[in-house]
C-alpha positions as CSV (number, residue, x, y, z in Angstrom):
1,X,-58.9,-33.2,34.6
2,X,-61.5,-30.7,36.0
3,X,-63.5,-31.5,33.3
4,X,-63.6,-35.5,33.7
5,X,-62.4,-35.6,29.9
6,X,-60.5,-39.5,29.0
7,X,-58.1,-37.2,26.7
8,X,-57.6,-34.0,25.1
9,X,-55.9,-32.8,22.0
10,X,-54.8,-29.8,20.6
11,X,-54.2,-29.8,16.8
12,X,-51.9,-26.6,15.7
13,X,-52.8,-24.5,12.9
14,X,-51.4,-26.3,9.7
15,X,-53.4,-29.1,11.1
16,X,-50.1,-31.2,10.8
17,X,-49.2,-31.4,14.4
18,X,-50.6,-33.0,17.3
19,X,-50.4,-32.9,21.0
20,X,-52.0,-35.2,24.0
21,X,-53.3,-34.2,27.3
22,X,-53.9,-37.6,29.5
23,X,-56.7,-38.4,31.4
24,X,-54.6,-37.0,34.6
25,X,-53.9,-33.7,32.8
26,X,-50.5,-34.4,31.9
27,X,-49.7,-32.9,28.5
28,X,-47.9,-35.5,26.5
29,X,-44.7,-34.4,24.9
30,X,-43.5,-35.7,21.5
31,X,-41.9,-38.2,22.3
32,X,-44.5,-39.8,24.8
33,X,-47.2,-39.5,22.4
34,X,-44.8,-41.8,19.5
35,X,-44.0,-44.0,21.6
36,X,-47.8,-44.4,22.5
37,X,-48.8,-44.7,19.2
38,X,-46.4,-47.5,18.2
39,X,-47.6,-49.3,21.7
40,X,-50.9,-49.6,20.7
41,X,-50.2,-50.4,17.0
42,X,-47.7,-53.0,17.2
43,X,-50.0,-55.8,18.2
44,X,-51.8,-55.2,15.6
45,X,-49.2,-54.7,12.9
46,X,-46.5,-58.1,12.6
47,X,-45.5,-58.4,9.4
48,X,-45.5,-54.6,8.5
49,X,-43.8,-51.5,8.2
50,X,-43.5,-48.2,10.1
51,X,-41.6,-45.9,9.1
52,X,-40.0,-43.3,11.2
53,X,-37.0,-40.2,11.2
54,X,-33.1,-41.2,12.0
55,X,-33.8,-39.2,15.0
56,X,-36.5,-41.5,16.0
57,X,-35.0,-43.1,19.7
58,X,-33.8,-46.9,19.6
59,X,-36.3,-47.9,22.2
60,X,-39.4,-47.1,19.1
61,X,-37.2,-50.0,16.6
62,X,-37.1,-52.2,19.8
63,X,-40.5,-52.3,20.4
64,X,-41.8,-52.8,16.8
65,X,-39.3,-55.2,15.7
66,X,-39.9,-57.6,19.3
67,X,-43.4,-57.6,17.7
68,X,-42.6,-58.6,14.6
69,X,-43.1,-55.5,12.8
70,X,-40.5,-53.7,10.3
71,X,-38.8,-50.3,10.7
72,X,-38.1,-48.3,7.9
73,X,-35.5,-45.2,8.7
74,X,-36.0,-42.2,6.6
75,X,-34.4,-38.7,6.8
76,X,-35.8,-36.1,8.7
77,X,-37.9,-34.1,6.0
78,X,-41.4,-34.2,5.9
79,X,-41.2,-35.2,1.5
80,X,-38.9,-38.0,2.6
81,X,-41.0,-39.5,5.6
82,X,-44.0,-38.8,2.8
83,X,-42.3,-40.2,0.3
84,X,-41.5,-43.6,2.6
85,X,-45.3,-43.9,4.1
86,X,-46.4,-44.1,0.3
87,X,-44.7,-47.6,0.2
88,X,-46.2,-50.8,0.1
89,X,-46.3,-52.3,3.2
90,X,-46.3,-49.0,5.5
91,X,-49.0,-48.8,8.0
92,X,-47.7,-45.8,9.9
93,X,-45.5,-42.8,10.1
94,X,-44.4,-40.3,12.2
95,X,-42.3,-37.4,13.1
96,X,-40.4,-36.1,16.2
97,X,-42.5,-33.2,16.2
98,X,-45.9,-34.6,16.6
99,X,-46.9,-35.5,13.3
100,X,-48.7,-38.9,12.0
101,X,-49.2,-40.5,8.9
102,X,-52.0,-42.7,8.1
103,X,-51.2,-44.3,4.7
104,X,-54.5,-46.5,4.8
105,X,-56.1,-43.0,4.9
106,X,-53.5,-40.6,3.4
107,X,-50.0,-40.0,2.7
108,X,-49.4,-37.2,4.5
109,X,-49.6,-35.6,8.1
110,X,-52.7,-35.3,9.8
111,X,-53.4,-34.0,13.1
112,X,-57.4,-34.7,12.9
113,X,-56.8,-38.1,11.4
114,X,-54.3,-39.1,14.3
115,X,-56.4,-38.0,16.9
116,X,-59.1,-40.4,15.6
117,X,-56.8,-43.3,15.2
118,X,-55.5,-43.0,18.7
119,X,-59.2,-42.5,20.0
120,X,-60.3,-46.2,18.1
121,X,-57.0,-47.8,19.4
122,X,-57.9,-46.9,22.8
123,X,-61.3,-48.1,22.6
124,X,-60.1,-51.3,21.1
125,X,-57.5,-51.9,23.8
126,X,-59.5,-50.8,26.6
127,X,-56.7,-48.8,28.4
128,X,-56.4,-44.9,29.3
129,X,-54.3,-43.1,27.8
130,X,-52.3,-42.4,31.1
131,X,-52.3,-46.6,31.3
132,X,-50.4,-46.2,28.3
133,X,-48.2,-43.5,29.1
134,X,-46.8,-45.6,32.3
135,X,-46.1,-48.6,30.4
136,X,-44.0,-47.5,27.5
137,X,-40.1,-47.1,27.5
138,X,-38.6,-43.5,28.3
139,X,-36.1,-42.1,25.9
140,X,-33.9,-39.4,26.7
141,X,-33.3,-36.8,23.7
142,X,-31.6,-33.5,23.7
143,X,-31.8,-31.3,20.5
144,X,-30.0,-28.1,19.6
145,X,-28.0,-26.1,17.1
146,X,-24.5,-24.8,16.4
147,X,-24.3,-21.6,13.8
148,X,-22.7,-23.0,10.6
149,X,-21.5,-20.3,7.7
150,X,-23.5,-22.0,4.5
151,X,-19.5,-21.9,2.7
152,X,-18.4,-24.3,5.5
153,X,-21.6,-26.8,5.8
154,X,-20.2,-29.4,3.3
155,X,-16.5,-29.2,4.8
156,X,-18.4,-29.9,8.2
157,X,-19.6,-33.0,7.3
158,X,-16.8,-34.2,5.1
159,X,-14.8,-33.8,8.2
160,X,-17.2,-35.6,10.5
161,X,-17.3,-38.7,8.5
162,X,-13.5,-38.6,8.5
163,X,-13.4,-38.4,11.9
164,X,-15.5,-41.0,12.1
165,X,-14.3,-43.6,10.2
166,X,-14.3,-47.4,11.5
167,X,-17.5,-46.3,14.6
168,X,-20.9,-47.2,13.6
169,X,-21.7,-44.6,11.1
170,X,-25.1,-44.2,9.0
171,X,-25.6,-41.8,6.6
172,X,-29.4,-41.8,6.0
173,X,-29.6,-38.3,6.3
174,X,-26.7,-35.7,8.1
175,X,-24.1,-38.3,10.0
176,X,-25.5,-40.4,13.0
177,X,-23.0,-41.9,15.3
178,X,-23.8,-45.3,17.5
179,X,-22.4,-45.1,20.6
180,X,-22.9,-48.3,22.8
181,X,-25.5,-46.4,24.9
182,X,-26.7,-43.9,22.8
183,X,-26.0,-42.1,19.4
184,X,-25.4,-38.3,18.3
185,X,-27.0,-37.4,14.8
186,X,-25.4,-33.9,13.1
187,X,-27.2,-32.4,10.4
188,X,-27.2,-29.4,8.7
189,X,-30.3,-27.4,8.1
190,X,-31.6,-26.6,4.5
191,X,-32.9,-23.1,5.2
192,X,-30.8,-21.9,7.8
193,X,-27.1,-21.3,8.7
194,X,-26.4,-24.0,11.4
195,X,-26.5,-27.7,12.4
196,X,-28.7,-29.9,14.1
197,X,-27.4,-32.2,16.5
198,X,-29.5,-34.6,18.4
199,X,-28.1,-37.0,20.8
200,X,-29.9,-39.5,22.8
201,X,-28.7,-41.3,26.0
202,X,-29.4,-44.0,28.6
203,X,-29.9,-41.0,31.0
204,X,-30.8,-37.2,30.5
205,X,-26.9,-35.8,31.6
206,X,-25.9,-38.7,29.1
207,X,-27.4,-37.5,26.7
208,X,-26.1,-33.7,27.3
209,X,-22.7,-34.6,27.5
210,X,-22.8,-36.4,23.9
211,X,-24.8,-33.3,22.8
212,X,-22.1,-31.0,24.8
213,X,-19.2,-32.9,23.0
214,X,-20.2,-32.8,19.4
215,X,-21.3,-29.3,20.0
216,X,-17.8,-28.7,20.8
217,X,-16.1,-30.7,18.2
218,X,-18.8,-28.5,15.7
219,X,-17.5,-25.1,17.0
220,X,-14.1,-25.8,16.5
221,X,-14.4,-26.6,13.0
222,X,-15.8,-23.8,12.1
223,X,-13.6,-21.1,14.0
């Protein structure tokens, strides 16, 4: 802000990741800056594909589809959104962590190559990047983990889907319930010994409690 600067980025060191400053000085967080992304790109996109992570939030398939663009859901890992962004007919991909995928350039993440894609899709559009910021939707995520023994990961899940069975279930990657104003996504990690869960709500506590209650269920299972 001090500085007068339209933007500012800061690219970490595997050059994978990418995070927005605003105009204002506001320092974008993950989210913000997909949602940003997909803003500017789905006018110019009907027709086509993006692909994005189960964990994505509804409100990024809302926006692309009411513009006529596709949504392709892929697991979380970075081989598998890769993998999907290497298809005909993807334009874009991202991650929840900050990571973009140019498939017209490359198929793979690219901090420097995002930072120049969102730097020609402002130009074109003629808008700041806080302009931007104000009109896209607001999603509310909550992340965090639940120590799982490696014996008891698969009986975890097995008993999940069980528990689940006739709700809204997908199994893309992990198990991600629909609930009607949110979902909760459980998945266990590859490398270490406990489970993701991400929820997402119509408001921050929502989105807590769903987090707070699988979190629970999760614990009890394996006591």
């Amino acid at each position: 802000k001090a500085a007068d600067a339209d933007l500012r980025a800061v690219i970490d060191p595997s050059l994978d990741q990418l995070t927005l400053i605003h105009d204002s000085g506001k320092v974008l967080d993950d989210t913000q800056s997909l949602f940003c992304f997909l803003e500017l790109l789905s006018g110019t996109i009907q027709g086509e594909s993006v692909a994005l992570p189960v964990n994505a939030p509804k409100a990024a398939s809302t926006l692309l589809e009411s513009r006529g663009a596709k949504v392709h859901s892929t697991k979380t890992s970075a081989p598998a959104l890769m993998a999907e962004a290497d298809s005909a007919g993807v334009v874009f991909a991202a991650n929840m962590e900050g990571g973009v995928i140019l498939p017209g350039f490359m198929s793979a993440f690219d901090a420097s190559a995002g930072l120049l894609k969102m730097l020609d899709l402002l130009a074109s559009g003629g808008s700041s990047l806080s302009e931007v910021v104000a009109s896209v939707p607001q999603a509310h995520l909550v992340h965090e983990t639940v120590v799982t023994p490696w014996e008891q990961k698969g009986l975890v899940m097995r008993s999940l889907v069980e528990q689940t069975q006739g709700r809204d279930v997908e199994l893309i990657d992990g198990v991600k319930v629909n609930h009607d104003s949110g979902w909760a996504l459980l998945l266990p990690d590859p490398e270490e010994p406990v489970t993701h869960i991400w929820t997402e709500g119509e408001s921050a506590q929502a989105a807590k409690q769903l987090s707070q209650e699988y979190a629970r269920r999760l614990r009890q299972m394996v006591r």
